[in-house]
C-alpha positions as CSV (number, residue, x, y, z in Angstrom):
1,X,5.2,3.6,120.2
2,X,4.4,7.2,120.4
3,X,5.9,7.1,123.8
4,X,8.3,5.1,125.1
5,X,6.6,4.2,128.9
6,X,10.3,2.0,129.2
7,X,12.5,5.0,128.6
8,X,9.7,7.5,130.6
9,X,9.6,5.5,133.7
10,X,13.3,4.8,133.8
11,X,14.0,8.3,134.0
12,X,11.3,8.9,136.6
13,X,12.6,6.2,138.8
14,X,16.5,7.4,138.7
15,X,15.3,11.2,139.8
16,X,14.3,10.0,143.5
17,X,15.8,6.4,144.2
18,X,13.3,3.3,143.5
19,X,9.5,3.7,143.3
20,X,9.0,6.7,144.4
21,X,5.7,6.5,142.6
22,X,3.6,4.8,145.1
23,X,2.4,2.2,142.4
24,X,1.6,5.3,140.2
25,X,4.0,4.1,137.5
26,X,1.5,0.4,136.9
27,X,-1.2,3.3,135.9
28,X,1.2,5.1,133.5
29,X,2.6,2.5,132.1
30,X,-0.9,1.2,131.0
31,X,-2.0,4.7,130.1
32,X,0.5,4.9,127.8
33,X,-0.2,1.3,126.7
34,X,-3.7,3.2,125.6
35,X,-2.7,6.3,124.5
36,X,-0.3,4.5,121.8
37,X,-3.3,2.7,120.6
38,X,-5.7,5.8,120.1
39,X,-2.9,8.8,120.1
40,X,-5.2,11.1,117.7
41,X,-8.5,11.7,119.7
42,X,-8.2,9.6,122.7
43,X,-10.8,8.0,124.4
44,X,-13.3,10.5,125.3
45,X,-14.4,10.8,129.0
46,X,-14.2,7.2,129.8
47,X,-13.3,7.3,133.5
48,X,-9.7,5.4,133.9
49,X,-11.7,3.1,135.9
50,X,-13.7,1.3,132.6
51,X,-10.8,-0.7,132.0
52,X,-10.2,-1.8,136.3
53,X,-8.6,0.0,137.7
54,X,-10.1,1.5,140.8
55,X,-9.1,5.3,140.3
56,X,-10.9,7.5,137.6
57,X,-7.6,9.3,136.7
58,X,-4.0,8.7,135.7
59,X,-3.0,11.4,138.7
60,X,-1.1,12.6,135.7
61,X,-2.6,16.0,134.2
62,X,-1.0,15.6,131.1
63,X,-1.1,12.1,130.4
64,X,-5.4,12.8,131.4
65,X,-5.3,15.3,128.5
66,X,-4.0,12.8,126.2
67,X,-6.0,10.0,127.8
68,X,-9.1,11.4,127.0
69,X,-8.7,13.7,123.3
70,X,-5.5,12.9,122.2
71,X,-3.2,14.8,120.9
72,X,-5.5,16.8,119.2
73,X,-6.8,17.5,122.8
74,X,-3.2,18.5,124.0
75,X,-2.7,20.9,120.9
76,X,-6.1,22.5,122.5
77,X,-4.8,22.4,125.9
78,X,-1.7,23.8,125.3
79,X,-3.0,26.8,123.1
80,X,-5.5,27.5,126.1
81,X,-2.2,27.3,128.5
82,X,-0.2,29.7,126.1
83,X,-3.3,32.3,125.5
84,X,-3.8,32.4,129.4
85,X,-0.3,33.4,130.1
86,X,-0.1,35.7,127.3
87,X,-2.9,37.5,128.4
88,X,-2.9,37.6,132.1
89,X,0.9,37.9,132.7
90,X,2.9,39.0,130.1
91,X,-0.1,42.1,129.2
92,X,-0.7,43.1,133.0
């Protein structure tokens, strides 16, 4: 695995006592299930609800990044993140 959902949702769990998630951990855990098997370009915009599940997100901004282009996606994403605070903090 890419990312160990185990280890990830352990450590979420200990921070505020058990499931403080709300359920939001059985949508993680099968995000990353997906993300492992298409880490490089994701899975497009295929709403999280084409494979059942009745929300069209993983309430999760980074793991929706992944979700849907991959890491590739994320390099993007965190380049536009970086530029963005370069330019309209650091240069004010």
């Amino acid at each position: 695995y890419i990312l160990s959902n185990e280890i990830l949702i352990h450590k979420l769990n200990a921070i505020n006592g058990s499931d403080p998630l709300s359920g939001r951990d059985r949508v993680w855990y099968f995000a990353l299930d997906l993300i492992n098997e298409n880490p490089v370009f994701g899975y497009g915009f295929y709403s999280f609800s084409h494979w059942g599940f009745e929300i069209g997100t993983t309430h999760n901004a980074l793991l929706d990044v992944i979700y849907k282009s991959g890491f590739v996606g994320l390099v993007i994403y965190s380049f536009v993140i970086i530029d963005f605070y370069l330019h309209h903090f650091l240069y004010l």
